[in-house]
TIMI-2910 file (N, C-alpha, C, CB; in pm, 1 decimal, decimal comma, always signed):
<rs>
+----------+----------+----------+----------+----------+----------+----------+----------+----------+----------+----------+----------+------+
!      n_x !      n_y !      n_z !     ca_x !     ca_y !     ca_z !      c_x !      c_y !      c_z !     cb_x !     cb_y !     cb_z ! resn !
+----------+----------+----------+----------+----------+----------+----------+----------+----------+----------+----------+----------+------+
! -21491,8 ! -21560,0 ! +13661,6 ! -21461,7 ! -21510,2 ! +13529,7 ! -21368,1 ! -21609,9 ! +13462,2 ! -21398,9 ! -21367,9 ! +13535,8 !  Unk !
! -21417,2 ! -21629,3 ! +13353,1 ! -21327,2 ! -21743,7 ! +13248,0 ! -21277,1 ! -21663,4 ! +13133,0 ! -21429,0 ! -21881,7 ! +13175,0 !  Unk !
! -21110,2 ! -21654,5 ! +13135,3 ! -21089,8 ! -21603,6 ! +13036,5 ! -21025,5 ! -21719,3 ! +12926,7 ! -21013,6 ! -21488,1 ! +13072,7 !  Unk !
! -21065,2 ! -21703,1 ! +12832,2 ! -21062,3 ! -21831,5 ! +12701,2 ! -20933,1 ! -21838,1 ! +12648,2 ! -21165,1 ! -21803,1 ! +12558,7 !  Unk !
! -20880,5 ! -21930,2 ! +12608,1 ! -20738,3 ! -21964,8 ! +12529,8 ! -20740,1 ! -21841,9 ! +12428,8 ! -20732,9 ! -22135,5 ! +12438,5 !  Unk !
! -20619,8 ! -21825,9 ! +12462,7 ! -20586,4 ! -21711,7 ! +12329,9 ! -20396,2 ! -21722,8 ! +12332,2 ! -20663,1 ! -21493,1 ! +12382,1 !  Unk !
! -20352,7 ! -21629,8 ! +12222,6 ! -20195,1 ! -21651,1 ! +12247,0 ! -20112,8 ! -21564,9 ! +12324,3 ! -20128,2 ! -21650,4 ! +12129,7 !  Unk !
! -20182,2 ! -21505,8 ! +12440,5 ! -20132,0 ! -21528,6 ! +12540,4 ! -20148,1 ! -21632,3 ! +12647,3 ! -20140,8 ! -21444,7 ! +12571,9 !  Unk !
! -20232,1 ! -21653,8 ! +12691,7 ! -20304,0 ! -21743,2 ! +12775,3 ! -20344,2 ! -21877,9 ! +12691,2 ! -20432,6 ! -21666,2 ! +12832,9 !  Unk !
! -20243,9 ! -21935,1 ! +12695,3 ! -20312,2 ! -22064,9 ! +12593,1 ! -20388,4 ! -22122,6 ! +12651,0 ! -20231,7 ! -22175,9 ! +12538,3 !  Unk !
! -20445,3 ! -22168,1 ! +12798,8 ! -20543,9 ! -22227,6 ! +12839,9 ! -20641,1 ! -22164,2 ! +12914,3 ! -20506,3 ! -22315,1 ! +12893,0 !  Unk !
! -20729,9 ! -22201,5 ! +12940,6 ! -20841,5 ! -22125,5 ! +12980,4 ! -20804,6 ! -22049,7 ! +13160,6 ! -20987,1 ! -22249,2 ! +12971,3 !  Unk !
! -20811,2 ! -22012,8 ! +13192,3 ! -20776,0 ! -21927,4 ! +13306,7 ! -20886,9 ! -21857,2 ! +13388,4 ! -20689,8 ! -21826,1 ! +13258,0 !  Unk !
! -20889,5 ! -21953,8 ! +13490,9 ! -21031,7 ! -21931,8 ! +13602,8 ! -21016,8 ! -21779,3 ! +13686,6 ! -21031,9 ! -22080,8 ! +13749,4 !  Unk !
! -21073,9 ! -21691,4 ! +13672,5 ! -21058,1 ! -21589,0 ! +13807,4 ! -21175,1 ! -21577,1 ! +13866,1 ! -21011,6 ! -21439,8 ! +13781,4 !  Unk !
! -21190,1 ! -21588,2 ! +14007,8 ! -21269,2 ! -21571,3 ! +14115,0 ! -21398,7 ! -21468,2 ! +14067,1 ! -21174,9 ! -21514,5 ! +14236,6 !  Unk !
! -21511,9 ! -21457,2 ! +14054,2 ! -21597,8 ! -21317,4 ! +14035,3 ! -21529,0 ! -21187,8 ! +14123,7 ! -21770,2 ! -21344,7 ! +14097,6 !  Unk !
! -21499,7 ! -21241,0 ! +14237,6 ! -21503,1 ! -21134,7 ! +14357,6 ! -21335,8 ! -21085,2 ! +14353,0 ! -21558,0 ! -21218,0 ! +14532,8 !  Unk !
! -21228,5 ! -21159,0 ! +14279,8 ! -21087,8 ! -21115,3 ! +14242,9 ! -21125,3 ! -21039,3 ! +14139,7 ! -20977,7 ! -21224,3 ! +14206,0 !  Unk !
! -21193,0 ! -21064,2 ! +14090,7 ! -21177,7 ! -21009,5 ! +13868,1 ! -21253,6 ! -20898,6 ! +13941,7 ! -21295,3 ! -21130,4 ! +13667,8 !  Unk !
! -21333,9 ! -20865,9 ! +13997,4 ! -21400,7 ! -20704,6 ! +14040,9 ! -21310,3 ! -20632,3 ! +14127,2 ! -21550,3 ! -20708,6 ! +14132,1 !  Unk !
! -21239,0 ! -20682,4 ! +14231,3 ! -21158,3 ! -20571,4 ! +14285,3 ! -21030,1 ! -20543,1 ! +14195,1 ! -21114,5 ! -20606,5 ! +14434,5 !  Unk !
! -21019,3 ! -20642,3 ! +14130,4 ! -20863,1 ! -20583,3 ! +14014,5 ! -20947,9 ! -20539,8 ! +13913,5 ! -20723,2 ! -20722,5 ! +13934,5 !  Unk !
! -21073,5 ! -20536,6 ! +13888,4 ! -21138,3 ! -20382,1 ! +13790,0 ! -21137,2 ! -20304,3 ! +13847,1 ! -21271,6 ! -20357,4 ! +13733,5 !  Unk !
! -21206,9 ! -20235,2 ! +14013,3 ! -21206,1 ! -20142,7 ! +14076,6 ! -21050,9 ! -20111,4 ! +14127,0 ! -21305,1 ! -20164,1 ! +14168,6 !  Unk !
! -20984,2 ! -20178,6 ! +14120,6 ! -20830,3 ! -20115,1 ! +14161,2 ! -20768,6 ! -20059,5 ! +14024,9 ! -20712,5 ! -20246,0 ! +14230,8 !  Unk !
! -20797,0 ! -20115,1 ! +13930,0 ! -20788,1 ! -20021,8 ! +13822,8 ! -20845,8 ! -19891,1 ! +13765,3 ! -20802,2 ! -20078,5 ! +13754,8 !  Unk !
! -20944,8 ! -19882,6 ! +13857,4 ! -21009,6 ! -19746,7 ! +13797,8 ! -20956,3 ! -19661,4 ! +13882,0 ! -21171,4 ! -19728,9 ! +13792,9 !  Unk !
! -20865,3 ! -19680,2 ! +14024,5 ! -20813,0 ! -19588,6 ! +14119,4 ! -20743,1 ! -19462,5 ! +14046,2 ! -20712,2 ! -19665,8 ! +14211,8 !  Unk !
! -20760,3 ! -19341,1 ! +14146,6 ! -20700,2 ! -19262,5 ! +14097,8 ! -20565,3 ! -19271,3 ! +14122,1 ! -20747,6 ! -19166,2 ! +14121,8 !  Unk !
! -20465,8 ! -19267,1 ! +14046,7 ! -20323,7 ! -19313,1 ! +14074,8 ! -20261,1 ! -19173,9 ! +14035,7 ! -20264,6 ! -19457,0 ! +13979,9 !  Unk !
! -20301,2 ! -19080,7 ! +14013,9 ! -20226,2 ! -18892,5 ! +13972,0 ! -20093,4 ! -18905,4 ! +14078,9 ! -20369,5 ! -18699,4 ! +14041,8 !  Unk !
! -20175,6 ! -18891,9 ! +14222,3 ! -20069,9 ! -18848,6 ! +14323,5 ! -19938,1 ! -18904,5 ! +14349,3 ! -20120,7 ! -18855,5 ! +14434,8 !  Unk !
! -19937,4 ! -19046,9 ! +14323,1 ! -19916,3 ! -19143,7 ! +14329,2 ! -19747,9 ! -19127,9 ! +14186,4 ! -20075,4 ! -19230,8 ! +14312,9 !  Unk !
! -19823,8 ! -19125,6 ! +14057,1 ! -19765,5 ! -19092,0 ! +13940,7 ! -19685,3 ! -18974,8 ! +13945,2 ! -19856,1 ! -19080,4 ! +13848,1 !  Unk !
! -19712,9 ! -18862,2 ! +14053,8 ! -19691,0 ! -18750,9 ! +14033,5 ! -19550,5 ! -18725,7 ! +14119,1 ! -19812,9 ! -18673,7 ! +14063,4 !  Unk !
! -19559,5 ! -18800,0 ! +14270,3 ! -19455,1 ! -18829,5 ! +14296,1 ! -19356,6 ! -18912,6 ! +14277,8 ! -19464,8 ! -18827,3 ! +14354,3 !  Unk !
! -19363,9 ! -18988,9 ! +14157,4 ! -19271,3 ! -19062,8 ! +14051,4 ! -19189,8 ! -18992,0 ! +14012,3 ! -19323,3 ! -19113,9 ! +13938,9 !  Unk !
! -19273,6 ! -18891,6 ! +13946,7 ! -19209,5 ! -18811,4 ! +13831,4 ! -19133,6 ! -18729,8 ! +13932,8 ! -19316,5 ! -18721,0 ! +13716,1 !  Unk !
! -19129,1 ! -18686,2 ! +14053,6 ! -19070,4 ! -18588,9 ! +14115,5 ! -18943,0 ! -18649,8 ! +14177,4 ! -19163,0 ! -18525,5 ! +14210,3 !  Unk !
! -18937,8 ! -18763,1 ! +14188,9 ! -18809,3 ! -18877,6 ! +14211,3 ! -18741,9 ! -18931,4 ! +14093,5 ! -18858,3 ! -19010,6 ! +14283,2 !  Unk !
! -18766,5 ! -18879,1 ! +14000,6 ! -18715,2 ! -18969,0 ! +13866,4 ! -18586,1 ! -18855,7 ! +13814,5 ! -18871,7 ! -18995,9 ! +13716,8 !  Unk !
! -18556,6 ! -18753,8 ! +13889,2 ! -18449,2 ! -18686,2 ! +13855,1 ! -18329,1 ! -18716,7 ! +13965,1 ! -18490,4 ! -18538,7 ! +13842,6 !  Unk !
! -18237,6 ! -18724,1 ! +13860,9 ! -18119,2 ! -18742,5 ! +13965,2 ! -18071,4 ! -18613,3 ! +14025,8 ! -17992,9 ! -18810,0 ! +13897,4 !  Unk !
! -18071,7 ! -18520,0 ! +13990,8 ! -18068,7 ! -18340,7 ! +14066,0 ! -18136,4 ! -18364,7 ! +14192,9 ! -18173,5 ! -18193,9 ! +13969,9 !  Unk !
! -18258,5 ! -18419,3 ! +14168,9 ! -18348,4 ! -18406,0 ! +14291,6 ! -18332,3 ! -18494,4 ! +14422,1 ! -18481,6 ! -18430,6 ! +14245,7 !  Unk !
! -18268,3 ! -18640,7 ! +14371,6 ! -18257,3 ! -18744,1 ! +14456,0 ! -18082,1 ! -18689,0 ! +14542,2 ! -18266,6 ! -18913,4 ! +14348,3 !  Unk !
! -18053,0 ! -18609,8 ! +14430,4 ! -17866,8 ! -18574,6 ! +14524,6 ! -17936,0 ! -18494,1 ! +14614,3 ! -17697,8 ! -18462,7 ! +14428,0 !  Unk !
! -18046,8 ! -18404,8 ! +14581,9 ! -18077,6 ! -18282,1 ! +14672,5 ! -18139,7 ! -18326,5 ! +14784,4 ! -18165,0 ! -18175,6 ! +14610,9 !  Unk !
! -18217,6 ! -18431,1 ! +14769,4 ! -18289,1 ! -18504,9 ! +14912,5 ! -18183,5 ! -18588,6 ! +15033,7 ! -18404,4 ! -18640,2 ! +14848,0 !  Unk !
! -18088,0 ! -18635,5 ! +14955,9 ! -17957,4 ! -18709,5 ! +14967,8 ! -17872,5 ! -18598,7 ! +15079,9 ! -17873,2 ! -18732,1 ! +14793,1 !  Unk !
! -17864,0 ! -18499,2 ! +15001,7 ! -17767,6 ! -18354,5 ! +15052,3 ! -17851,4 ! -18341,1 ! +15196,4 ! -17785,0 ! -18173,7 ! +14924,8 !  Unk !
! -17978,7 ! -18303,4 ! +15211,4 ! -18066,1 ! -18262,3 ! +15305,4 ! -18089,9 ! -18409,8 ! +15390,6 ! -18204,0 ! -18189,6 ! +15231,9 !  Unk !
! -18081,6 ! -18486,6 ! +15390,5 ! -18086,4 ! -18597,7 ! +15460,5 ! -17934,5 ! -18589,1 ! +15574,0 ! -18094,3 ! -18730,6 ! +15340,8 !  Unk !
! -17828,8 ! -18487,9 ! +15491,7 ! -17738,3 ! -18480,4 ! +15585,5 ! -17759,9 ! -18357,8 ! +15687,0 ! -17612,7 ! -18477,0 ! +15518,2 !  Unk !
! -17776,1 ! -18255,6 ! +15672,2 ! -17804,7 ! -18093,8 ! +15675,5 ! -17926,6 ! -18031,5 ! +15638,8 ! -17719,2 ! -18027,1 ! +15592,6 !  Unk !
! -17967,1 ! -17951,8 ! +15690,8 ! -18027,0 ! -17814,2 ! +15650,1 ! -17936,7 ! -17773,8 ! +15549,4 ! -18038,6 ! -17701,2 ! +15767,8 !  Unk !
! -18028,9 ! -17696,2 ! +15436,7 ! -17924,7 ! -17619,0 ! +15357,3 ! -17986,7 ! -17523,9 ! +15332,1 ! -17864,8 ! -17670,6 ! +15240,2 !  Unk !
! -17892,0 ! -17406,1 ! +15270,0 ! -17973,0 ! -17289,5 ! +15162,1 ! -17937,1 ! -17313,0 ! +15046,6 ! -17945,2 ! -17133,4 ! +15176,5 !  Unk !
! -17963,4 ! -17245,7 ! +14894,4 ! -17955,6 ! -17297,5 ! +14821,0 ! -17807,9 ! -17248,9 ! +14729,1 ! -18079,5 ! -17294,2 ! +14782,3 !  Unk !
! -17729,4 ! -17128,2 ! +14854,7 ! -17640,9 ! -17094,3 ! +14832,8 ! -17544,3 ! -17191,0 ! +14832,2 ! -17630,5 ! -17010,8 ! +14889,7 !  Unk !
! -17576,2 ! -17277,8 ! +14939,0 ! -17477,3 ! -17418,2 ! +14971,9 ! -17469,4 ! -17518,7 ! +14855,7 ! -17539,7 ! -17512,0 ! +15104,8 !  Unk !
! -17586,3 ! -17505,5 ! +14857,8 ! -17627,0 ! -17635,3 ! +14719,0 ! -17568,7 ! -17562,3 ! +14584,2 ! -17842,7 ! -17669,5 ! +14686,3 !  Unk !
! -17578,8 ! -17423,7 ! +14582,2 ! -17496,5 ! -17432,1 ! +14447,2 ! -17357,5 ! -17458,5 ! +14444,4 ! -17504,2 ! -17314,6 ! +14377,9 !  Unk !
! -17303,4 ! -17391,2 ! +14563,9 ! -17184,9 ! -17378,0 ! +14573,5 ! -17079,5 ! -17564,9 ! +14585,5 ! -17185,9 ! -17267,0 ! +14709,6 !  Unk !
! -17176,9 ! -17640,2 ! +14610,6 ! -17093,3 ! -17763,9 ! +14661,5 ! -17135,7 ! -17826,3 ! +14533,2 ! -17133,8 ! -17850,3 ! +14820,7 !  Unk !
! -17201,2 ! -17858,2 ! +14473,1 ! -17276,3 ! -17882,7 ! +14377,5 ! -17269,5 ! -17855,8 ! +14187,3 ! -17364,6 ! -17824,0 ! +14436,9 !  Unk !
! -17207,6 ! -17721,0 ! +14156,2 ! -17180,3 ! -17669,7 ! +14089,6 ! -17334,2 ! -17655,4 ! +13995,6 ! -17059,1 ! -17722,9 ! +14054,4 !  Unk !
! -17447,8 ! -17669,5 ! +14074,5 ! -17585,8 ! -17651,7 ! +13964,3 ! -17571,9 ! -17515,1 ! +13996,0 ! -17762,7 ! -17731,9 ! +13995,9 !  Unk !
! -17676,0 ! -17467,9 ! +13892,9 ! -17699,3 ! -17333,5 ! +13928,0 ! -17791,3 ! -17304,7 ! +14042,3 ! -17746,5 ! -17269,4 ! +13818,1 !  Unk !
! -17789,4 ! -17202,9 ! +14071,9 ! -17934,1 ! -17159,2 ! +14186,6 ! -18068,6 ! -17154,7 ! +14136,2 ! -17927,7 ! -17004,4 ! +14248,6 !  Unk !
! -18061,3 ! -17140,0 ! +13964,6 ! -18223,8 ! -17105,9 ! +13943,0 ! -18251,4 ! -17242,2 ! +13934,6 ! -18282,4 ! -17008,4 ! +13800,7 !  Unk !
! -18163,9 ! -17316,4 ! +13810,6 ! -18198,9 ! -17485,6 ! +13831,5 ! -18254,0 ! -17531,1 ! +14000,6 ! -18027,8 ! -17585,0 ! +13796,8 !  Unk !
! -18156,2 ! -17488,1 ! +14095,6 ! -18180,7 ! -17571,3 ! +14212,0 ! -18328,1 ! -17535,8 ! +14279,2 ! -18058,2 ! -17547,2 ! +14318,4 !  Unk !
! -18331,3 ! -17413,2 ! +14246,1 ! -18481,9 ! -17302,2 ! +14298,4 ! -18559,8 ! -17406,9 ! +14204,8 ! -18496,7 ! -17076,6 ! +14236,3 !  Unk !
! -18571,2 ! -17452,8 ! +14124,3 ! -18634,7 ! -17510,1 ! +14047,4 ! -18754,2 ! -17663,8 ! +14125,8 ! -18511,1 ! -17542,1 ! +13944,4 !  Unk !
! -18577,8 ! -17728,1 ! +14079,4 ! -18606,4 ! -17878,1 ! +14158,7 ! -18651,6 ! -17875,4 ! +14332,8 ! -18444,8 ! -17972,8 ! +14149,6 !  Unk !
! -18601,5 ! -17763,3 ! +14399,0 ! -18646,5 ! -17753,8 ! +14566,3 ! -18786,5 ! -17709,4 ! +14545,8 ! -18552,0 ! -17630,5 ! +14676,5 !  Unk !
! -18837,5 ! -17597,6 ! +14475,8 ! -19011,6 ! -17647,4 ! +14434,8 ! -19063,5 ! -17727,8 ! +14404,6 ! -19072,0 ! -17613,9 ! +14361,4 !  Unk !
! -19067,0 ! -17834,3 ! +14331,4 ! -19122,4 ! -17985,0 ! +14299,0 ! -19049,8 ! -18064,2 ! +14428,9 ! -19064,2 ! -18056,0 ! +14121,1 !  Unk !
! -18988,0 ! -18064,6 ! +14511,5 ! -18921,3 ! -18112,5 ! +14594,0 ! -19046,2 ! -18084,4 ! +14750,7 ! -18758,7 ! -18034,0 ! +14580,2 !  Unk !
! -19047,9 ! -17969,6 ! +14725,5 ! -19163,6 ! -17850,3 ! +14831,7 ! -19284,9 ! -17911,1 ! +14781,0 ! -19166,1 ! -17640,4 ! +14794,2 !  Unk !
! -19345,5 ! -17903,1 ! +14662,1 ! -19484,9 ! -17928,8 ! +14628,7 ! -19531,7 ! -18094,2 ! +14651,0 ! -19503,2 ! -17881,2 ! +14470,4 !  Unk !
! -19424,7 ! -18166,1 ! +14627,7 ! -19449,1 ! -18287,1 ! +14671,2 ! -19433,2 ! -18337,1 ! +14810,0 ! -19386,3 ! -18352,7 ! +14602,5 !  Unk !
! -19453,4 ! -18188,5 ! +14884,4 ! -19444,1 ! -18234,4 ! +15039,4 ! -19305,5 ! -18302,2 ! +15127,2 ! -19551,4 ! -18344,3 ! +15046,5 !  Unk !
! -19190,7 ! -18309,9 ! +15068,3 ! -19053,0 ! -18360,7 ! +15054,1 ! -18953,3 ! -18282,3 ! +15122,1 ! -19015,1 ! -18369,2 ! +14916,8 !  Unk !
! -18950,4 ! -18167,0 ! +15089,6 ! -18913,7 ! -18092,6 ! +15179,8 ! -18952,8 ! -17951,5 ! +15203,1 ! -18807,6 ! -18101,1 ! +15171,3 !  Unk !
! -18940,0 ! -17856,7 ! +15303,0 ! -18983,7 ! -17752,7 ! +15375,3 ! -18867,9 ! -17622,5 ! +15375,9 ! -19016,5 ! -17813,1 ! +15519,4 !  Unk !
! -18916,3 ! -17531,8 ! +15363,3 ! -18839,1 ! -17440,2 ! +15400,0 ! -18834,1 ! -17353,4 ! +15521,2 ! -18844,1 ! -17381,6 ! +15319,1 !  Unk !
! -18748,6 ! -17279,5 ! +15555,5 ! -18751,0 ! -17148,9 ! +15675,7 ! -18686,8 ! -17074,3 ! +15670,1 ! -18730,5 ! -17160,0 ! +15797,0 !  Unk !
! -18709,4 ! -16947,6 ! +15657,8 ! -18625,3 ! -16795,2 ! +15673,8 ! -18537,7 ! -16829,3 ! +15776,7 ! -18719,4 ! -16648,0 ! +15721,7 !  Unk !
! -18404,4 ! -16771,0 ! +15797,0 ! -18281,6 ! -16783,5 ! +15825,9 ! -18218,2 ! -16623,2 ! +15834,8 ! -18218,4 ! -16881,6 ! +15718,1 !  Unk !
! -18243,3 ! -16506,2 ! +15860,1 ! -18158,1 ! -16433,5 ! +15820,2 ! -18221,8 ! -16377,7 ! +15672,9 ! -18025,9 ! -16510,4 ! +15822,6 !  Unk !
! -18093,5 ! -16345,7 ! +15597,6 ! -18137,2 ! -16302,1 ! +15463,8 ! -18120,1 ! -16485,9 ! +15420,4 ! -18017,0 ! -16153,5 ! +15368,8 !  Unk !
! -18138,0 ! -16597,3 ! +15444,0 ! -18125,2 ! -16710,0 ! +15381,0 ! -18206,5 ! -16803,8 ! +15374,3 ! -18043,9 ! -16753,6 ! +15409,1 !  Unk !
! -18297,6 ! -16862,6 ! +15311,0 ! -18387,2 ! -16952,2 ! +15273,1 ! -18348,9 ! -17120,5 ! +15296,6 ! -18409,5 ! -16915,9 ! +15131,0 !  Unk !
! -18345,3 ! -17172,2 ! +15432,3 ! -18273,2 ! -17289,2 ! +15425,4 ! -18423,9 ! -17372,5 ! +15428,6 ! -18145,1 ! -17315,4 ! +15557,5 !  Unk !
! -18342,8 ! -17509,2 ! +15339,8 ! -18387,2 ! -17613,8 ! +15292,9 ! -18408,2 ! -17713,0 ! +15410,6 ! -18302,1 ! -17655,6 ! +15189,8 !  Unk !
! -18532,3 ! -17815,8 ! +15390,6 ! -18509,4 ! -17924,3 ! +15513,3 ! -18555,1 ! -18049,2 ! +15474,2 ! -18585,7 ! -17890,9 ! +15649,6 !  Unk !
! -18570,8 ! -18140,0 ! +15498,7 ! -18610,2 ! -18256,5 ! +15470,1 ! -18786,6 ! -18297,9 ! +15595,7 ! -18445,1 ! -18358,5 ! +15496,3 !  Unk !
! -18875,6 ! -18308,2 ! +15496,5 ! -19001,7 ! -18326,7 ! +15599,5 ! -18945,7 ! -18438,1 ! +15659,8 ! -19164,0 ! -18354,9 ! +15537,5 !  Unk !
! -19100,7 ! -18487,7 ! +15782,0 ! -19108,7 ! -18579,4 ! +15788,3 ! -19138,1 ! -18685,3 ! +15719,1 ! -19138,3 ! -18569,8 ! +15840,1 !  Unk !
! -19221,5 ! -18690,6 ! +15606,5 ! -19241,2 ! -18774,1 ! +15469,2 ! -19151,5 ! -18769,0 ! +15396,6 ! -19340,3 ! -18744,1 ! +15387,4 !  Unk !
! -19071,7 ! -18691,9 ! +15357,1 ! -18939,4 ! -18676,8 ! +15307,1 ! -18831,2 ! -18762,7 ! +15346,1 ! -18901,2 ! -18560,3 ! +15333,3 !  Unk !
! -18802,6 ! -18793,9 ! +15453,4 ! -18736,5 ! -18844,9 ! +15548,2 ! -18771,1 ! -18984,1 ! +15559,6 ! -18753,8 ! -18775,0 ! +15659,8 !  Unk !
! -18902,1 ! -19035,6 ! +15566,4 ! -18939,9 ! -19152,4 ! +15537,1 ! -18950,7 ! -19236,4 ! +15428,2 ! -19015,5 ! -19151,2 ! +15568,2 !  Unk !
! -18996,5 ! -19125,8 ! +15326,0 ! -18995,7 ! -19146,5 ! +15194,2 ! -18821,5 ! -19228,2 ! +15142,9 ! -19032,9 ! -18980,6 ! +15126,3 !  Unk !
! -18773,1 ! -19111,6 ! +15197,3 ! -18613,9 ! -19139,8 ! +15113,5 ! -18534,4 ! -19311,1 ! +15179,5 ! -18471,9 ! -18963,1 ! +15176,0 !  Unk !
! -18561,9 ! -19298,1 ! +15333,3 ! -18523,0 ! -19413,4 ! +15419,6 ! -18591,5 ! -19523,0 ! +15353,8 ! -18563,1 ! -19400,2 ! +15575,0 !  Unk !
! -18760,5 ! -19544,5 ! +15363,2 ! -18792,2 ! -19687,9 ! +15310,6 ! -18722,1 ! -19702,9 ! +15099,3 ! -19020,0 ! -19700,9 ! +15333,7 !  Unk !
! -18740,9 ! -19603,5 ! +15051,9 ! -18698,5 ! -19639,1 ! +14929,0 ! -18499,4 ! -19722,2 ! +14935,0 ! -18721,2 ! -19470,3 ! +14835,3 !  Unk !
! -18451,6 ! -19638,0 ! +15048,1 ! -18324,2 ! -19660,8 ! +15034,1 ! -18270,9 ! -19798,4 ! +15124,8 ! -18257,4 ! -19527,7 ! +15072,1 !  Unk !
! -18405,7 ! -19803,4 ! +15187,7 ! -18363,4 ! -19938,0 ! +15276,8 ! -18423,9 ! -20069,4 ! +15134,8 ! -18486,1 ! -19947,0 ! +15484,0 !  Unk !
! -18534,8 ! -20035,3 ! +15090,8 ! -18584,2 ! -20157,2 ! +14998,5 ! -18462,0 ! -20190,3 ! +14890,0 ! -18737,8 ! -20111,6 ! +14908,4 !  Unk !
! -18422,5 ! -20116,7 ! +14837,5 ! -18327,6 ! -20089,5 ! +14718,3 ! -18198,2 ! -20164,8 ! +14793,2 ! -18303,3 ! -19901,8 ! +14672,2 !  Unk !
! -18170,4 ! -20113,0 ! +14914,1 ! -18046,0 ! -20227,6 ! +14998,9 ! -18043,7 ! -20352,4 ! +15035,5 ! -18013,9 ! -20199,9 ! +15116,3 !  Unk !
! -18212,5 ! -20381,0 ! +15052,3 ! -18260,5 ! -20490,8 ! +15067,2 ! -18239,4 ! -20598,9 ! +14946,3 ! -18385,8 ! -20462,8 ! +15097,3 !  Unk !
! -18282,0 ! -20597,3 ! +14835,3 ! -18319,8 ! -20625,8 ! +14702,2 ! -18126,2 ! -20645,3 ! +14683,0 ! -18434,0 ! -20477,1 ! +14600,5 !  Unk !
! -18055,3 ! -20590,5 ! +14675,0 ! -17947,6 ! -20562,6 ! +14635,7 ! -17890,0 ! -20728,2 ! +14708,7 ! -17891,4 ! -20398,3 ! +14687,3 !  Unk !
! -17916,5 ! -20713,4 ! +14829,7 ! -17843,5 ! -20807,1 ! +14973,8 ! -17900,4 ! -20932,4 ! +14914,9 ! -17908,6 ! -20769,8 ! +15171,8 !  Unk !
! -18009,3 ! -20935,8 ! +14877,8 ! -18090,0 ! -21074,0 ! +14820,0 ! -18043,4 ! -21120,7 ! +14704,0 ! -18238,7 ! -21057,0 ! +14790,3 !  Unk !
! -17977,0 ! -21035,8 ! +14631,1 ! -17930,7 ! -21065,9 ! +14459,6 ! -17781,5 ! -21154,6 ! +14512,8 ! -17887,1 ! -20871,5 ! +14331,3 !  Unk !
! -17734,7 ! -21072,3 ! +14624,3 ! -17580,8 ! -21110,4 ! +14627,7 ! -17568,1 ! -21258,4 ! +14687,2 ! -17490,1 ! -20998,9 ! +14727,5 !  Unk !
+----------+----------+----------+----------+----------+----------+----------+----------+----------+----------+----------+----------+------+
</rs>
């Protein structure tokens, strides 16, 4: 594939047939799930709450109480937290404690190791 001078590309710019088709077919991927757990990390409520549970089990009595959110807010974010597979719950008594999955757990470690990484490389 030859793409022609223009003002971006001021000179002509060779791509492979067999590159220029898998970066069309990687573009048509479905990327929802992908997008969806973006959006479920893009709150800072949610990243303290994965943060919190990375130390402890909690209920959400704890989390309000240390925290000063409310409980419905927190009932909130621990569902998008739950639906994105992140973390789990279990009856306790009369108490609903919080946990961190195993994807949860991985999830939070490689993001927090790359981000330390990147950081160590700047310095």
């Amino acid at each position: 594939m030859k793409i022609e001078p223009n003002a971006e590309c001021p000179e002509p710019y060779i791509l492979p047939d067999k590159v220029a088709m898998l970066v069309h077919e990687t573009m048509q991927e479905d990327v929802g799930p992908l997008v969806s757990l973006f959006k479920v990390l893009s709150d800072p409520v949610r990243i303290h709450i994965l943060r919190a549970l990375e130390v402890s089990e909690l209920c959400v009595c704890v989390l309000a109480e240390i925290t000063d959110y409310k409980h419905s807010a927190l009932s909130y974010h621990l569902k998008l937290l739950k639906d994105a597979n992140m973390v789990e719950s279990k009856r306790e008594r009369n108490f609903q404690t919080y946990y961190l999955t195993d994807f949860g757990r991985s999830l939070l470690h490689t993001i927090e190791r790359s981000i330390s990484d990147r950081f160590q490389k700047e310095l």
